[in-house]
N, C-alpha and C positions, 0 to 999 in steps of 0.2 A: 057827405057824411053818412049816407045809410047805408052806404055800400060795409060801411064799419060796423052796422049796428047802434050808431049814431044817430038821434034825430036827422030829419031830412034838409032841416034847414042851415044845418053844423058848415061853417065853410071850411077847406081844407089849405090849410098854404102849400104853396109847393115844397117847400122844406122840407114839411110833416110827410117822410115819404110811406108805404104802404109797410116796409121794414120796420119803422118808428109804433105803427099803429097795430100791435098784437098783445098777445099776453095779459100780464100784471098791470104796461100801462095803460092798454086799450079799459081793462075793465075799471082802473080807478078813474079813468078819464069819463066812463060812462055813468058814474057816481053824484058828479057835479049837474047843476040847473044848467040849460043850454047855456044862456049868459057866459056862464062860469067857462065853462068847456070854449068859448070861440075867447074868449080874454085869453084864457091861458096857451092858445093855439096862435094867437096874436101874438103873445107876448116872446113866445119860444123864437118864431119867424122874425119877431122883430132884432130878437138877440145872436140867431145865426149871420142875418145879413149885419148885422154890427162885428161882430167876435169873430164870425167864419170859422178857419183853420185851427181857431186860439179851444173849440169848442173838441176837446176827445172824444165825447163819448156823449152822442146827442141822445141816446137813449135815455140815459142815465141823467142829462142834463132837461131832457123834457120832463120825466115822472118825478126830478124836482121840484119844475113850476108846475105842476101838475097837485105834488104832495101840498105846497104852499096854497094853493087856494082852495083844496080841500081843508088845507086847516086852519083857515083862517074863516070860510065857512063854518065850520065846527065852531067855533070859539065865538064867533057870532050868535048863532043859532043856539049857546048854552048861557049868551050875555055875557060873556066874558070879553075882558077888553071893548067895552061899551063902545061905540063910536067907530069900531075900525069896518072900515068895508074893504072890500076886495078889489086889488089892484084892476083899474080899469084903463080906457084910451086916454080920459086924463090928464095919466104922468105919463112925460114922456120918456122915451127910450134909455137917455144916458141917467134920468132921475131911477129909474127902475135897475138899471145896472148898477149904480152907485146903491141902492135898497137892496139887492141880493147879496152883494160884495161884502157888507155890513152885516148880513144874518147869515152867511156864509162863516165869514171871521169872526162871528160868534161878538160883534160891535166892537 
């Protein structure tokens, strides 16, 4: 992870390749609490080897789960939506894809 500018304890999935990790969403990614940052590096990994080839544009599709836990942080952190925390190891893979599918399709 430090090689990113990442704390050093950040693990990297092999997914997450060095192409994925620049720009816009390297620095919202450096925004979040570690926690926050290795769930949503979890989460991405978990949804390529699930989705693979179904996945266009994994850039675009990580600094979504990326955008999601930053806001869902935020909305916490201002006590909004009381009670919600941040998608963690938890739920699993297919409950977390059926949760994006749904805030995706706007429910």
């Amino acid at each position: 992870g430090s090689t990113y500018g990442l704390p050093p304890d950040i693990v990297i999935p092999p997914t997450v390749t060095p192409e994925l990790l620049q720009g816009r969403l390297l620095e919202t990614l450096r925004a979040l609490p570690k926690q926050l940052i290795n769930d949503a590096l979890v989460e991405y990994d978990d949804a390529v080897q699930i989705k693979g080839e179904s996945i266009r544009n994994h850039g675009a599709y990580l600094y979504g789960v990326v955008k999601r836990y930053i806001s869902v942080q935020e909305r916490a952190a201002s006590g909004e939506g009381e009670g919600i925390l941040p998608m963690g190891p938890e739920l699993t893979p297919p409950v977390n894809e059926r949760l994006e599918r749904l805030v995706r399709d706007q429910f």
